[in-house]
N, C-alpha and C positions, 0 to 999 in steps of 0.2 A: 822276841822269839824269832826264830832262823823262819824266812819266805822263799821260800824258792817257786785258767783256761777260759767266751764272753757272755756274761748274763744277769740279767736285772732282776733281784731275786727281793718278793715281797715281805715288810717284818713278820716275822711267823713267833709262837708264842712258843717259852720257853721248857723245856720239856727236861724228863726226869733221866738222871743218871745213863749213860747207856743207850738211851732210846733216839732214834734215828728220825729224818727227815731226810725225804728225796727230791732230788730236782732234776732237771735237766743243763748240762752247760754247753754252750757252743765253742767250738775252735775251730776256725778258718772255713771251710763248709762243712766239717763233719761235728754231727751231736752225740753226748754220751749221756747216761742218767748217771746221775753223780748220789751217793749217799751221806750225808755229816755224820759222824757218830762220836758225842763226846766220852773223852775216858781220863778219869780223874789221875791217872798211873802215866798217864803216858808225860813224857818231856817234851816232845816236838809234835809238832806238826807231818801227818803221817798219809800218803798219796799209795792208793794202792788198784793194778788195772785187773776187776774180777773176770773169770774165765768168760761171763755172761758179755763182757764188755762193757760193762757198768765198774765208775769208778766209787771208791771209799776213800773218805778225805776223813782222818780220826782226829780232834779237836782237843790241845790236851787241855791239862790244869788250869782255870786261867784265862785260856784260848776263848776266842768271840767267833762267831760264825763269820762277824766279815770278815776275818784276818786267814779264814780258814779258806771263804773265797778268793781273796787274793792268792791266796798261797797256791792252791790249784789253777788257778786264774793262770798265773807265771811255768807251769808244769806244762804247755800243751803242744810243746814238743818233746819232751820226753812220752807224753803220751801217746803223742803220733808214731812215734819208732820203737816204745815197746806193744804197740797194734801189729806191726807192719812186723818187728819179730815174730810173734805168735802166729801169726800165720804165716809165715812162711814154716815154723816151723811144728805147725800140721800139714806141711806137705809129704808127699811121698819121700820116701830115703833117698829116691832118687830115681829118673825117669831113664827105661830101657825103650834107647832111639829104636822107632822103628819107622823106617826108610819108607810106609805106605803113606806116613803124614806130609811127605815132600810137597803132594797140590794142594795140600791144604794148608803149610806153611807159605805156597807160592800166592795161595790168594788170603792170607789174613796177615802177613806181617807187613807188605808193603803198604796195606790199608792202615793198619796199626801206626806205621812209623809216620804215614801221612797226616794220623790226627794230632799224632801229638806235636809234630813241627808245626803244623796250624795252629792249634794251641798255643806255643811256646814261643810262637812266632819267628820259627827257621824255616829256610827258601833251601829244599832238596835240590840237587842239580840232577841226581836221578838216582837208580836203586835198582838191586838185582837182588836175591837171592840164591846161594851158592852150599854147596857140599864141602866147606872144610874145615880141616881137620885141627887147627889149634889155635884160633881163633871165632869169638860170638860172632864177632862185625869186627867192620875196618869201616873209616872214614878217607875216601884218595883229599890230596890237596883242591883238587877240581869241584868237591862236593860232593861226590856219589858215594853214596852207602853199599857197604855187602853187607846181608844178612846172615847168619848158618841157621841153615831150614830146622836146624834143631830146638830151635828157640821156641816153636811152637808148644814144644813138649811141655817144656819149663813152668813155673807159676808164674800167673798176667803180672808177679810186682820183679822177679826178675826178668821176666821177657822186654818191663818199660824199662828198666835197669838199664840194660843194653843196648836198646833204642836209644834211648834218652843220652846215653854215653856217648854214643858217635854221634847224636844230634850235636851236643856240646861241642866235638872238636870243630863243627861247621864255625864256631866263635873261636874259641882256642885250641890250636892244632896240638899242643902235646899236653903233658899233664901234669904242669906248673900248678905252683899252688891257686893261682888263677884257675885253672881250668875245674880244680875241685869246689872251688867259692859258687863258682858256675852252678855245677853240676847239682851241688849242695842245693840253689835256690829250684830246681825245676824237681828232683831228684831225692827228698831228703832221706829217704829209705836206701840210699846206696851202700851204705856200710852193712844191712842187715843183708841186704841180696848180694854182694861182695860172700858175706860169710856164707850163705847158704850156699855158692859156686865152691869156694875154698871147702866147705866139711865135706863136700861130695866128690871131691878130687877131677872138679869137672875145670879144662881150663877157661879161667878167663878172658874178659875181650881187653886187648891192650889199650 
């Protein structure tokens, strides 16, 4: 049967048609409670992420609860990016800049961009915050980041998005496919915060 998240799960006894056991599984630092639910109908092996944020792993014909581990075991990056979908999209439809949030963009994005290059282990050369107009940020060849103060507005996974973007070019200055491999290991939610800039017709940071 086709396999396509970490945890040491005790023999549990076997239970009737339908009827469900929960657990917890971990993936990388984040934990979900996981539910098994076998179904005699189903063909495959079936991974599904509930509103709750509680997954269902459905167990067909056949199927064994380890193989059913494994299977979710190997999903937990697809589980990460459809997290990081969903919330993004219960965000607003879309945030009306409003120009009073500028001191408060001035003192939390530079804080922002300084944890995560700590983090990530990037050496800023320095950083400003700026009012323009069609571009998130810029990365100069020197090192120093520009912000656009509007990024306060944003949700904190694309506000790290963009951060995290121009932290990247501090390694790779354009956007080779190197520089998405990059951006990929620090970043893996780019593609959903990409789409949430594109549905809102807000420009991108190059």
């Amino acid at each position: 049967m086709p396999f396509q998240l970490s945890l040491i799960f005790g023999k549990s006894p076997a239970r009737p048609q339908g009827q469900s056991a929960r657990d917890v599984i971990v993936v990388g630092r984040h934990q979900w409670p996981v539910t098994y639910v076998r179904h005699r109908r189903a063909k495959h092996y079936i991974l599904r992420l509930a509103d709750d944020g509680g997954l269902r792993v459905t167990i067909p014909r056949g199927g064994s609860r380890r193989d059913a581990e494994r299977f979710a075991k190997g999903k937990g990056a697809w589980i990460e990016r459809e997290q990081y979908r969903r919330e993004l999209a219960r965000s607003e439809p879309g945030p009306n800049w409003d120009a009073t949030e500028r001191p408060r963009a001035a003192r939390e994005l530079p804080a922002r961009l300084l944890e995560l290059a700590a983090r990530h282990g990037f050496a800023v050369a320095g950083m400003s915050v700026r009012n323009q107009r069609s571009r998130w940020g810029s990365c100069s060849p020197s090192g120093r980041i520009s912000l656009n103060w509007r990024l306060v507005q944003t949700p904190p996974l694309v506000r790290d998005y963009v951060l995290l973007h121009e932290l990247t070019h501090l390694a790779v200055a354009n956007h080779s496919p190197k520089f998405w491999r990059a951006l990929e290991a620090v970043c893996p939610w780019h593609r959903e915060a990409r789409a949430w800039l594109r549905a809102r017709h807000i420009p991108g940071c190059d």
